[in-house]
C-alpha positions as CSV (number, residue, x, y, z in Angstrom):
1,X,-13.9,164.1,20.3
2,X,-10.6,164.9,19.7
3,X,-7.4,163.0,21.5
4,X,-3.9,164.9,22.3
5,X,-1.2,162.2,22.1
6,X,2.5,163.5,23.2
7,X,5.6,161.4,22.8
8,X,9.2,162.4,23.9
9,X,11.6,162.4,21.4
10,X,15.4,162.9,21.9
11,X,19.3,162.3,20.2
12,X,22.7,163.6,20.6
13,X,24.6,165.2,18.5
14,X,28.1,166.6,18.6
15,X,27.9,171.0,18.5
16,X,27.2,171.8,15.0
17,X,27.0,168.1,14.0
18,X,24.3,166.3,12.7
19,X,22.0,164.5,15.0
20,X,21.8,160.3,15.6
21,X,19.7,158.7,12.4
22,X,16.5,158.9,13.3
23,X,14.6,155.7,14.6
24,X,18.3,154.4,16.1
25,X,17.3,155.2,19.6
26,X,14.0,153.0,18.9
27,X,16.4,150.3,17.0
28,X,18.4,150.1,19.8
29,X,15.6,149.1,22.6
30,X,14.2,147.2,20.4
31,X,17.5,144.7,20.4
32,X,17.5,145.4,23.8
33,X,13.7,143.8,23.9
34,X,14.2,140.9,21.3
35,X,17.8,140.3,21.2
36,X,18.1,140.2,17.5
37,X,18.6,142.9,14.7
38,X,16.5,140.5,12.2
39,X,13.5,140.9,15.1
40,X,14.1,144.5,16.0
41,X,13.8,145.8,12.3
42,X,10.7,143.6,11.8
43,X,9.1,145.4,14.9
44,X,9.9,148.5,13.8
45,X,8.7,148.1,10.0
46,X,12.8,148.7,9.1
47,X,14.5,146.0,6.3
48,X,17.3,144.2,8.3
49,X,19.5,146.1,5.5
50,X,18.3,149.7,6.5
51,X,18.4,148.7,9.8
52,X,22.3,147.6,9.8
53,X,22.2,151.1,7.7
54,X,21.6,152.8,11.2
55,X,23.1,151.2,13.9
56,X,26.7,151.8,11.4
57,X,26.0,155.4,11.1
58,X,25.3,155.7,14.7
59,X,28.7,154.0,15.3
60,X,30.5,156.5,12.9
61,X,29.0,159.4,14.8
62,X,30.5,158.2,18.1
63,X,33.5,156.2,16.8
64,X,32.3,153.4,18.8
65,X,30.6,149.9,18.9
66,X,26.6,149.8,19.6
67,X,26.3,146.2,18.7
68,X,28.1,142.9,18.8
69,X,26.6,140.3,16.3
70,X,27.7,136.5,17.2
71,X,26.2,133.5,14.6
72,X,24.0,131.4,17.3
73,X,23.8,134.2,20.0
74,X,21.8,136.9,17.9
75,X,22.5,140.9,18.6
76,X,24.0,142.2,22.3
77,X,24.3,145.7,22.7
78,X,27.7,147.2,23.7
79,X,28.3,149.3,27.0
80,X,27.5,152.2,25.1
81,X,24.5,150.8,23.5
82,X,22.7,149.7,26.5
83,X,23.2,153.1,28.5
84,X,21.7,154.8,25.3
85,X,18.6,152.5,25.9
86,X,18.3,152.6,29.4
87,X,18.6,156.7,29.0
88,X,15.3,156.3,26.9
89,X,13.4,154.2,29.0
90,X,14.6,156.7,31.9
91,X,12.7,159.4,29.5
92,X,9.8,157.7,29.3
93,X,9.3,156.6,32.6
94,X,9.8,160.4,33.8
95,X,7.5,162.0,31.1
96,X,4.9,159.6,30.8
97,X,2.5,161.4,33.7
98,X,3.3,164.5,32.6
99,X,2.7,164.5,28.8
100,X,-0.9,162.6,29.5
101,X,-1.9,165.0,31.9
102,X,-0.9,167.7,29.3
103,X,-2.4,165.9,26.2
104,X,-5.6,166.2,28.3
105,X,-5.2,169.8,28.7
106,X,-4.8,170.2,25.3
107,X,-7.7,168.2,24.1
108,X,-9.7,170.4,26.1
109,X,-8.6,173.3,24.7
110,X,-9.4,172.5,21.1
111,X,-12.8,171.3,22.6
112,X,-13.5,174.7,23.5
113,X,-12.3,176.2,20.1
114,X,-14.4,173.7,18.0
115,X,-17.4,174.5,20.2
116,X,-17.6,170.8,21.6
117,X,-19.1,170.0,24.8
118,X,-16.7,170.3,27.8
119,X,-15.3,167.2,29.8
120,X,-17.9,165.0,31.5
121,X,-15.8,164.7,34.5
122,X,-12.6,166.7,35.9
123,X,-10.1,164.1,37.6
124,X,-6.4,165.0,39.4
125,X,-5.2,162.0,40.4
126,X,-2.0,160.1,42.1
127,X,-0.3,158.4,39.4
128,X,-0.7,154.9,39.5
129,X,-1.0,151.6,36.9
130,X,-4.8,151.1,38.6
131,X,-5.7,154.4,37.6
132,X,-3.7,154.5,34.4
133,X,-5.8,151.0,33.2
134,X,-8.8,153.0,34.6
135,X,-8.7,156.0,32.4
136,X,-8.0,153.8,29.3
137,X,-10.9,152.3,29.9
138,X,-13.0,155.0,30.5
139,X,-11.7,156.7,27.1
140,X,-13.0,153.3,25.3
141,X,-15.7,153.9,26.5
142,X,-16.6,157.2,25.1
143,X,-16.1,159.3,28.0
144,X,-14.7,162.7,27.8
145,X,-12.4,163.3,30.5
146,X,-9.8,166.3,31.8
147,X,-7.3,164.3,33.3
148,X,-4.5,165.6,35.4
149,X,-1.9,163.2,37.0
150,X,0.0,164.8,39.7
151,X,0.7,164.0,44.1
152,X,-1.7,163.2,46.2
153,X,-1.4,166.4,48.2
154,X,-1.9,168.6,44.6
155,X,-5.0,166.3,44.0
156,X,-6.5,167.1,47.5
157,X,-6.1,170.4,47.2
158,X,-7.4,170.9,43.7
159,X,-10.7,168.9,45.1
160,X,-10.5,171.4,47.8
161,X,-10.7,174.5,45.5
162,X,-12.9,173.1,43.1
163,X,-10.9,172.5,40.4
164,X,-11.3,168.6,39.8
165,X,-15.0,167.1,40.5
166,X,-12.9,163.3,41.6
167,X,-9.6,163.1,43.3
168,X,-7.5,160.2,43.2
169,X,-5.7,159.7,47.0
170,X,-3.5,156.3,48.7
171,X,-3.7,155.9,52.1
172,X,-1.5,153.0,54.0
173,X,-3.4,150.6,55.5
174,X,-2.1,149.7,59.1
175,X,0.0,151.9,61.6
176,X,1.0,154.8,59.1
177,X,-3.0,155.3,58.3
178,X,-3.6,158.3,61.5
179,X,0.1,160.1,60.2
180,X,-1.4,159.9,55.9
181,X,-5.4,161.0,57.2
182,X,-3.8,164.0,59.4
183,X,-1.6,164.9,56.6
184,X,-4.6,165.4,53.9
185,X,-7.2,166.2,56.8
186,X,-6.3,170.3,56.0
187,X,-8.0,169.7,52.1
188,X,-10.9,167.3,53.1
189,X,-12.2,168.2,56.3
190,X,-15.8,169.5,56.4
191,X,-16.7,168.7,52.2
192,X,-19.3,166.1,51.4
193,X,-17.1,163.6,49.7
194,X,-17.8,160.0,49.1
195,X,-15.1,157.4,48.6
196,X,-14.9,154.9,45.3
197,X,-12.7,151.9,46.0
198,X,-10.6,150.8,43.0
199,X,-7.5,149.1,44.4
200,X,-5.4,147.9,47.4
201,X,-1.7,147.7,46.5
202,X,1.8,147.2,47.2
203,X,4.6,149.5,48.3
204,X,8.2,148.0,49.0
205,X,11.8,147.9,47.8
206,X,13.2,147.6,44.4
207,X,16.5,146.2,44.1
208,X,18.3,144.8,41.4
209,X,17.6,141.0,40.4
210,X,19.1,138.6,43.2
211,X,19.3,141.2,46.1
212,X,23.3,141.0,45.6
213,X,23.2,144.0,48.4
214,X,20.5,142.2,50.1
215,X,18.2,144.6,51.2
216,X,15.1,143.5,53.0
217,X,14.2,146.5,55.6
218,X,14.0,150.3,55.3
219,X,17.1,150.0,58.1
220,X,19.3,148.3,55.4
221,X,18.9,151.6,53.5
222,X,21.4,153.7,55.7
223,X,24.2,150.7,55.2
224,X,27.1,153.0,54.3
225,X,27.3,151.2,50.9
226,X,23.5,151.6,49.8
227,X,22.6,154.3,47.1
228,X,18.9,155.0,47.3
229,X,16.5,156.8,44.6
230,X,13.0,158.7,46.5
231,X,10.6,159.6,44.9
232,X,9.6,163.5,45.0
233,X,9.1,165.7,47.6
234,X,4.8,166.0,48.3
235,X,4.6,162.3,46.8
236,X,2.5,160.3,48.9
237,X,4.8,157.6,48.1
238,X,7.7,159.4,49.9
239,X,4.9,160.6,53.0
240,X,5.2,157.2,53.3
241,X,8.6,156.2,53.6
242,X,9.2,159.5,55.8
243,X,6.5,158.1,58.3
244,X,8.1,154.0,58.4
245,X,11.7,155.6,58.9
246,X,10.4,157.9,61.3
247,X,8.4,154.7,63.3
248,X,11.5,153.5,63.2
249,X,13.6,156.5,64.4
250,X,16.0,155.6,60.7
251,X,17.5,159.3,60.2
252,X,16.7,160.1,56.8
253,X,20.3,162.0,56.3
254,X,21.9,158.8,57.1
255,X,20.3,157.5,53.9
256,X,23.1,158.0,50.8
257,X,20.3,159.5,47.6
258,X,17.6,160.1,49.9
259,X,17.0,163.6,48.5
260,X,17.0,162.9,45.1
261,X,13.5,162.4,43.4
262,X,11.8,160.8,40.5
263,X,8.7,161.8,39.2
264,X,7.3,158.7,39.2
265,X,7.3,154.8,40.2
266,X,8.5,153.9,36.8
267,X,11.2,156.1,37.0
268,X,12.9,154.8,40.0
269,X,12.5,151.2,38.7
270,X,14.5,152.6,35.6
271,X,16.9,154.5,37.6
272,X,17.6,150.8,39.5
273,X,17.3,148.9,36.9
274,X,19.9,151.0,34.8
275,X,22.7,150.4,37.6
276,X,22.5,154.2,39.1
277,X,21.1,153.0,42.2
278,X,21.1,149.8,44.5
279,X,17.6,150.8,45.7
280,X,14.0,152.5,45.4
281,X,11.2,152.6,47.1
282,X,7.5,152.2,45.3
283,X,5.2,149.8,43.7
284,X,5.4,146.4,42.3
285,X,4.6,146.9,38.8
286,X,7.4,148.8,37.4
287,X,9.7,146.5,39.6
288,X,8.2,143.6,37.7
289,X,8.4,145.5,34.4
290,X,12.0,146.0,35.0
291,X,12.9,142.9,36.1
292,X,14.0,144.2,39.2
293,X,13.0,142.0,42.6
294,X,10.8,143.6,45.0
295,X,10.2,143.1,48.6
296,X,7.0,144.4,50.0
297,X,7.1,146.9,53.2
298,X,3.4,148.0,53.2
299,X,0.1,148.1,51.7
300,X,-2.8,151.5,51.0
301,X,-5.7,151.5,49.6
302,X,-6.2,153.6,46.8
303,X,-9.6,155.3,46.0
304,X,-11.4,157.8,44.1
305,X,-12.6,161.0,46.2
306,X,-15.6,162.4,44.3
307,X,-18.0,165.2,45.2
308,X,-21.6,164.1,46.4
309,X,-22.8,166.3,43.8
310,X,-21.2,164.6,40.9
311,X,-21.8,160.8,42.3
312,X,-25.3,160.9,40.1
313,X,-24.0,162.3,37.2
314,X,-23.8,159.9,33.9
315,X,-20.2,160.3,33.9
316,X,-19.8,158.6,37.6
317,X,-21.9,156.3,37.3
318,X,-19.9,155.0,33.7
319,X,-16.7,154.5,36.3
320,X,-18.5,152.6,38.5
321,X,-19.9,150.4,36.1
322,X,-16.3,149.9,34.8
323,X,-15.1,149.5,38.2
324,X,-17.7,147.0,38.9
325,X,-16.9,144.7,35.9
326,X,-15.5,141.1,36.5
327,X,-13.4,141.9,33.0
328,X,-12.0,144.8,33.8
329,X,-11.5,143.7,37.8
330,X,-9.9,140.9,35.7
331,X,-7.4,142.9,34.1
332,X,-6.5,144.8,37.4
333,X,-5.9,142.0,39.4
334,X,-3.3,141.3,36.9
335,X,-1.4,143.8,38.0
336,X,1.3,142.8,40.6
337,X,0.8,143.5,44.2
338,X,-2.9,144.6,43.2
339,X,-6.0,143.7,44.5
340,X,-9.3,145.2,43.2
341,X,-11.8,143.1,45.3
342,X,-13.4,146.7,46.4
343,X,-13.7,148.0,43.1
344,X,-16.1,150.5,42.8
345,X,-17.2,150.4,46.3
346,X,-19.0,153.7,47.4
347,X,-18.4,154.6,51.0
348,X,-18.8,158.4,52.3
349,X,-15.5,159.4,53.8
350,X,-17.1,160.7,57.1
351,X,-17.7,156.5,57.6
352,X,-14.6,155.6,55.9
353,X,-12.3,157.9,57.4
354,X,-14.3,159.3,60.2
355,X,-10.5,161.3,61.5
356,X,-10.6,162.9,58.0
357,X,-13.7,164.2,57.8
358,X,-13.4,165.7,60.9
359,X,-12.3,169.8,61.3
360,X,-9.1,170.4,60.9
């Protein structure tokens, strides 16, 4: 079984110029990681001499300082250094989602042309680090899968038509449960669906380290000098936040950033993190990751949807069994904000979610 692995590479380059030496982008968050050129080079397989090689032709190119080198304080990027690195972790956390679900794509397209067996099991799924850890696992394990991250709405639907045989859904636990079920009724009303636990988690706040603005409710997020990042339009993460502000009659034009959208959680971690925003709204994870602070505004549940017709197959029953193992429960519980004591719970929705199941 073949396996499609996509990674974004970029530089700048004045018209006509040459481009950045290659591996100074990586050079450059890796001081940002280790705080030391000796311990960036090392990580990177790079001599420290070929390393200093780079990081002086990248300062030629823009007739600037990356790096400041002081005996007993180790390597600190410049200005311009650190918003070259924070660019490419803003990359990464955009295109992550979208060059896995298209490395699946892919794979299953040479599958076809060397005569191999199709996927054992179709999934569209909400992006999310449960699901993420979940996949990884289930390519260990020697399962061929056509995976396709995108919003819970495009998952839904693509359940709906037939193109995915599990979707991956959130739905908030508490008051904004009815608005999420009514929203996602339209795809799953009247299909014999049962529901696969794997996680509850966190949404909240992401602000930068200390609060300095000190944001603790969505009503701080129209203060008149708040900048906010949302997440996409169709996101269940931003169904969310439309539905709190709307419980609590906040104006959503009276927010400064509201309608610009990241892709995904990791991306608006990055975008606060990197000083572009005061704000975000998502999971804990990326928060941590970034060493942002988070403050917690609600928790959802998020599950698998699977036909009835594929919940005997081989292929299920090898995510159950992964769902169902104290390791690997283990190593999503170490996720912040995330709690997989339901892990591969089966429930049919009609009992679950007896409003969704219902007609629309």
């Amino acid at each position: 079984m073949k396996q499609v692995s996509i990674r974004p590479v970029w530089t700048i380059q004045d018209a006509g110029g040459p481009p950045l030496p290659a591996r100074l982008i990586e050079l450059l968050v890796q001081v940002a990681e280790t705080g030391s050129l000796l311990l960036a080079a090392r990580s990177l397989g790079l001599s420290y001499r070929r390393a200093w090689d780079l990081v002086r032709q990248g300062e030629q190119q823009f007739d600037a300082q990356l790096l400041v080198m002081e005996r007993g304080r180790g390597s600190t990027l410049t200005d311009l250094g650190q918003r070259i690195v924070w660019a490419d972790k803003r990359i990464h956390a955009r295109l992550k989602p979208a060059l896995e679900s298209l490395s699946s794509e892919l794979a299953e397209e040479l599958r076809g042309a060397l005569s191999e067996s199709p996927s054992a099991l179709r999934i569209h799924a909400s992006h999310g680090f449960a699901i993420e850890r979940l996949i990884e696992r289930l390519h260990a394990d020697g399962l061929k899968l056509a995976v396709n991250y995108a919003s819970s709405s495009a998952a839904a639907a693509a359940l709906r038509e037939g193109d995915c045989d599990v979707a991956g859904l959130h739905i908030p636990i508490g008051p904004m449960e009815d608005m999420a079920l009514a929203h996602y009724r339209p795809w799953l009303s009247g299909m014999a669906l049962s529901l696969v636990d794997i996680a509850t988690r966190r949404q909240g706040l992401m602000v930068r380290p200390g609060n300095p603005k000190e944001l603790f409710s969505l009503a701080d997020l129209a203060r008149p000098s708040v900048r906010f990042i949302n997440r996409q339009v169709g996101s269940g993460t931003r169904l969310l936040l439309e539905g709190l502000l709307k419980a609590q009659d906040i104006a959503t034009t009276r927010i400064a950033g509201f309608e610009q959208g990241e892709y995904t959680h990791a991306a608006v971690a990055a975008y606060v993190a990197s000083g572009m925003a005061d704000v975000g709204f998502g999971l804990e994870p990326p928060a941590r990751q970034f060493k942002l602070d988070f403050v917690p505004i609600a928790t959802e549940r998020y599950f698998l949807l699977c036909r009835d017709d594929v919940m005997d197959s081989a292929a299920l029953q090898t995510v159950l069994a992964a769902l169902r193992e104290p390791a690997f429960r283990a190593r999503l519980a170490d996720l912040p904000g995330y709690d997989p004591s339901a892990a591969g719970t089966v429930t049919p929705l009609a009992q679950a979610y007896p409003a969704i199941a219902q007609e629309a």
